[in-house]
N, C-alpha and C positions, 0 to 999 in steps of 0.2 A: 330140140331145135332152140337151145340157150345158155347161153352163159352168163356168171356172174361176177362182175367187176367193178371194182373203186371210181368214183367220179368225183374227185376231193376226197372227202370225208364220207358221202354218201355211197351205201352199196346199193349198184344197181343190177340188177339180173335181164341181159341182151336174151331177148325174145321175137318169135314173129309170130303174130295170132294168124290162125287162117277164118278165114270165112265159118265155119261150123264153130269153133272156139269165141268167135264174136258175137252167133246168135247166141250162142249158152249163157253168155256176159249178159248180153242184153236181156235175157231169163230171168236174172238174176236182180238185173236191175231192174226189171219189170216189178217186180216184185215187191224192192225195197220202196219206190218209189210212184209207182201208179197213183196212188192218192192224191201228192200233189201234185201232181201234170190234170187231173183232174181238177184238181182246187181253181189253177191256174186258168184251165182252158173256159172257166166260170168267172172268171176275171178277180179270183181270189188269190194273190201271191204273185208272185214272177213266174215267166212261161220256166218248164223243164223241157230239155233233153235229155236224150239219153246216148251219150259219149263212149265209144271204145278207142281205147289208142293200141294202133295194128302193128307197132314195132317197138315196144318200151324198148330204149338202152340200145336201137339202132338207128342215129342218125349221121354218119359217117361212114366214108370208105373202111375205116377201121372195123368202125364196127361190124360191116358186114364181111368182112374177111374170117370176123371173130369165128361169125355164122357158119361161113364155106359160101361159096358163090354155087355151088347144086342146090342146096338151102333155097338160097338167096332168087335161087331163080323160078324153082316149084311153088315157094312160094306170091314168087311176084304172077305167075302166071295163075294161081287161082285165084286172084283177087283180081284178073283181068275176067279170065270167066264168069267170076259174080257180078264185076260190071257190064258185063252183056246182055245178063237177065234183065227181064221185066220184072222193076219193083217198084212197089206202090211209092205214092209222092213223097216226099218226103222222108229219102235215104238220100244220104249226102255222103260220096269219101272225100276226104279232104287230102291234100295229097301234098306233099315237101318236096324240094331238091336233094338229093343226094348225088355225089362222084361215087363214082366205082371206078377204077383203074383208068381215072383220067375223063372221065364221060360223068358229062352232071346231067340228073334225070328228075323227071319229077316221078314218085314212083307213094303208096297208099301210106298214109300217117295216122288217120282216127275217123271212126265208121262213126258218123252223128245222122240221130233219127227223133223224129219227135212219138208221142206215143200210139200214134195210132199207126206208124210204119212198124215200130219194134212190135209191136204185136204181131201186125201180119209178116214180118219176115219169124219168128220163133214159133210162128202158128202154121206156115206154107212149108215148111219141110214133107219133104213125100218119102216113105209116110210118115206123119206127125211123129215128133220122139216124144213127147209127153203133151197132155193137157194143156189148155191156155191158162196162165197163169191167174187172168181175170177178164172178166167179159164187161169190155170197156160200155159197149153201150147201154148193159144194165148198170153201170154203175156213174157215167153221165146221166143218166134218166133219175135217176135213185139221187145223185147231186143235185140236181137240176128242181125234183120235185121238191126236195128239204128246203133250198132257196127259197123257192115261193111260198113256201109255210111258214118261214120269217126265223128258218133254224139258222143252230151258228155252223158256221161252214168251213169245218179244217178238216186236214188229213186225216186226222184222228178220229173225228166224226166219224167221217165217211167211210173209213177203213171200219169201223164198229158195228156200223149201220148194213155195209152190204154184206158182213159175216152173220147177222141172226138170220138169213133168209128169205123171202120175198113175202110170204103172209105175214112176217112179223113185221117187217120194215114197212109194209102195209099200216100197219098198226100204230108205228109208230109215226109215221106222216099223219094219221087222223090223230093221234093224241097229240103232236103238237099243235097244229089246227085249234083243236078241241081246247088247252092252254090256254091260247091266243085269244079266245073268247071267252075264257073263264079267268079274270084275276085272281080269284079267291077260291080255291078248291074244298074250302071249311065244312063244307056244306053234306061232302061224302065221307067215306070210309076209303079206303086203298081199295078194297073191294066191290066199291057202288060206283065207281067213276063209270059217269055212261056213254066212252067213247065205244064207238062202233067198233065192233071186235075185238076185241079188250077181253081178254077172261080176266076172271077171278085172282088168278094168281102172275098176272101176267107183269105187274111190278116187281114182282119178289125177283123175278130173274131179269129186265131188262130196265128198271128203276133209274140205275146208274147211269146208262147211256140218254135215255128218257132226258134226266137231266143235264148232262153235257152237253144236246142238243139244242133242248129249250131254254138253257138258261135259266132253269127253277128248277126246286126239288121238289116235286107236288106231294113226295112220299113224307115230307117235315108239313104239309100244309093241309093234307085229309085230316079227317076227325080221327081222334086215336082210339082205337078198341079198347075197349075194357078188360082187363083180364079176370077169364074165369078160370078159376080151377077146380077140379074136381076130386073129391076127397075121403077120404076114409076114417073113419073114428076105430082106432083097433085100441083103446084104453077099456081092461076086460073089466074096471068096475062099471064104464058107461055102458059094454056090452051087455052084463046084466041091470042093466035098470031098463031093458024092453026100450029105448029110443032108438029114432035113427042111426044105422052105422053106414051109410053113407049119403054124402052133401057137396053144394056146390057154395060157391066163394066169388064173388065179384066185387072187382075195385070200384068204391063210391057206391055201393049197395049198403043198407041198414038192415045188418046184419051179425047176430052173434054168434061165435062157433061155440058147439059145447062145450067146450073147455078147452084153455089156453094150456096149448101141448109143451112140453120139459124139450121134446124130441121129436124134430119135423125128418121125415125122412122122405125124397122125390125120388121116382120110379117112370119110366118111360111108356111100361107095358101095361095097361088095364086090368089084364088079369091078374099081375101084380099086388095090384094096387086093391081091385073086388077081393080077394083071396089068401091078403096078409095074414098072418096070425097075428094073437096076441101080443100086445106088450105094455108096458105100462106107461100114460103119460103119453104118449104117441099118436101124430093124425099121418099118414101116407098121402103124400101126393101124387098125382097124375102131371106129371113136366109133361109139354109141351115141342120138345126140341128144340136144337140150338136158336131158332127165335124168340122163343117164350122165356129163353134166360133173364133177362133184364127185367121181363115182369113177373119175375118170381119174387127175384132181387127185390123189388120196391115194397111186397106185402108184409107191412109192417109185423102179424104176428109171427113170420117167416121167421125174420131177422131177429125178435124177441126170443124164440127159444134157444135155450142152452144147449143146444146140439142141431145142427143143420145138416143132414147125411143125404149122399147119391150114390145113385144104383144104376148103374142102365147096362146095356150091351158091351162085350168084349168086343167092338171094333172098332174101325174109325170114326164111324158118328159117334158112339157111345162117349171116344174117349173128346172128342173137339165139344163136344154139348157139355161134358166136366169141366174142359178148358176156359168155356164161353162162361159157364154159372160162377164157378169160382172166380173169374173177372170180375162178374159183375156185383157179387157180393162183398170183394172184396176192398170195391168204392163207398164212399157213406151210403145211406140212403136219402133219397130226396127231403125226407123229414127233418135229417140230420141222423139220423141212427150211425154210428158206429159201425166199420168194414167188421165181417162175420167170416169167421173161418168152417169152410164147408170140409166134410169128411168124407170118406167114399168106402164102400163095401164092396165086396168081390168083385174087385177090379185091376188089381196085382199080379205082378208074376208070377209069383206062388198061386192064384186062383187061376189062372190061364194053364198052367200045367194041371192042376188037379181037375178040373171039369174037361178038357180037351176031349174026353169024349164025345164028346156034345159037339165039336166044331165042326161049320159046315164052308163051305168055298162057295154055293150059290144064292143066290137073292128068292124071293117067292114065287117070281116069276121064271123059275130057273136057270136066270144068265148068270154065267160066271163073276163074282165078286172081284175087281179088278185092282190092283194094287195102287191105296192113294198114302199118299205123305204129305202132312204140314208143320210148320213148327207150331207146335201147342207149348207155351210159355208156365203155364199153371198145372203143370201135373208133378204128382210128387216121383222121386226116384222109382219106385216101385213101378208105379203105376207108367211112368216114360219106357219103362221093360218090356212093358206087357205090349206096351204099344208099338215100340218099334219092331216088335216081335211078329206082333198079327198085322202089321203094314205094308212089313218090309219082304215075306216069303221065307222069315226064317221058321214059322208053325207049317205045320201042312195045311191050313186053313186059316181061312179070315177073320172068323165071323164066330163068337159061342152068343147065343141068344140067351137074356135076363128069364124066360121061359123055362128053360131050360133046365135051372140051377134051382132044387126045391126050397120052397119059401124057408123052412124049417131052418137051411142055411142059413139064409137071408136073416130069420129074425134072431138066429144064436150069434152071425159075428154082430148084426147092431146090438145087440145085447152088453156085449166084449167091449163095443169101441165106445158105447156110452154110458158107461158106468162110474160110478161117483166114486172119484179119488178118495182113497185113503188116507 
């Protein structure tokens, strides 16, 4: 039911929506733009609508000859149909003159609705063809409340806000509240903030939105943790002299390690790290994950030794937690220290093939390991192999666990890659 032809210079394609084709548009448009019809309807921005035009490229007798006058007539006749229904307030056709064979008509030009008609006509199809695309009165209420918590109030927001869900958005209405009467958040940790409801961890995934609402980053304004690490002394003369071989390490503690290691080498897995063997000159660290990078980065004897090596798992965390440390090593350190070039151990193509035994496709808790991709900027050629290999679905598996791979390995290639040039 269309043709396409020149109007100048512009090409135009002669069409006639019907009634089902206009609610789909309006779907569509629901979608892109709900937010601000809501912004609007709070008296933030200029009102929306939401506009369909029911005959691009036919306003003339020509044009509609382009069409066929059978066309031209089924379709005038179901848009007389729809304007016989009962439809909520605010559906408007708007309607032009057109000639057809000498007779000027006024006949349908563009279906305009505000947002709470496009809902109910894309939600009143019997039966429903899909889902509402969003449920305006939880997400007026959900605006409405963020206002009077003194949040900032755009599309953007709002579209963030009513995606985490209604216990979080919950939460995050008390934490801006909570803001509002705290200038100075110095006083906590990310983890002691005493807003009602609020876990533990509940900045680490909605921080960002947190502060696009409130207008603060309260995550730059908590007290910063200290970092601990925990550690292993695997240097076999301090093994036999009967001390500790394993200890902990806190930034701004007075504190000595046993000896200032040639060769730091970090490990993600505890048992790892309890169960290294020998080697000389060498402490093994317990990393932390792709958070704990930066404060690895800053421990000054870190960055002192002559070799800085990582170990961790054959998949996508393994390989983004190498991406994230060697970033961050690769900046001075806050002291001024000199960027450190970090090395990595079985974590290559050639190690992905040879341990492949070992590969599994499910998580601990048995759900299938699901395919992720990001650009990680800091991996060397080798290791960008391995990765896009175990990412992408070209291994039969995702996943070889640091576990896995016997230490004995582990401590013969760091042996290999940190040996004193000749």
């Amino acid at each position: 039911m269309g043709e396409t032809h020149r109007r100048g210079s512009r090409r135009v394609t002669s069409r006639l929506v019907t009634p089902a084709d206009a609610v789909e548009s309006l779907r569509r448009k629901i979608h892109r733009k709900w937010a601000e019809a809501v912004c609007a309807d709070l008296g933030s921005g200029d009102p929306v609508m939401f506009s369909v035009p029911l005959r691009p490229g036919v306003s003339t007798g020509t044009g509609v000859t382009r069409i066929g006058p059978e066309a031209w007539t089924e379709w005038h006749m179901s848009w007389r149909e729809f304007a016989d229904r009962d439809h909520p307030e605010g559906v408007v056709i708007v309607r032009k003159p057109v000639s057809v064979r000498g007779v000027t008509a006024e006949y349908p030009a563009t279906l305009v609705v505000d947002l709470d008609a496009a809902v109910a006509l894309t939600t009143g199809t019997e039966p429903p063809t899909e889902p509402p695309t969003v449920d305006v009165a939880r997400a007026r209420e959900l605006a409405s409340s963020l206002r009077a918590t003194g949040a900032l109030l755009t599309p953007a927001t709002i579209r963030a806000a009513y995606r985490i869900g209604a216990d979080d958005a919950e939460v995050l209405l008390k934490a801006v509240a909570w803001l509002r009467r705290h200038p100075d958040a110095g006083a906590w940790t990310a983890r002691q903030l005493p807003v009602p409801g609020m876990h533990s961890k509940w900045l680490d995934t909605h921080g960002a939105l947190l502060r696009d609402i409130a207008g603060r980053d309260v995550r730059t304004e908590v007290r910063p943790r200290p970092a601990v690490l925990h550690l292993t002394y695997v240097d076999p003369d301090h093994a036999g002299s009967g001390r500790r071989r394993h200890d902990a390490w806190t930034t701004g503690d007075v504190h000595d390690l046993a000896y200032r290691p040639r060769i730091v080498l970090v490990v993600e897995n505890r048992d790892s790290r309890l169960w290294f063997p020998p080697v000389p000159d060498t402490i093994v660290v317990e990393g932390g994950g792709k958070a704990a990078a930066a404060l690895l980065a800053n421990v000054p004897w870190i960055r002192a030794a002559d070799h800085v090596v990582y170990w961790g798992d054959i998949d996508a965390d393994g390989y983004a937690i190498l991406d994230r440390f060697r970033a961050a090593l690769a900046d001075p350190g806050p002291d001024g220290a000199p960027p450190k070039e970090v090395t990595s151990i079985l974590m290559d193509d050639t190690d992905l093939h040879r341990y492949a035994k070992h590969g599994l496709n499910h998580d601990k808790e048995g759900r299938p390991l699901k395919k992720r991709e990001a650009t990680l900027r800091h991996l060397t050629e080798a290791e960008a192999t391995a990765y896009d290999i175990i990412t992408t679905g070209q291994a039969s598996f995702r996943r070889i666990e640091q576990e896995a791979i016997p230490l004995a390995d582990a401590a013969a290639r760091l042996l290999d890659v940190t040996k004193p040039e000749q």
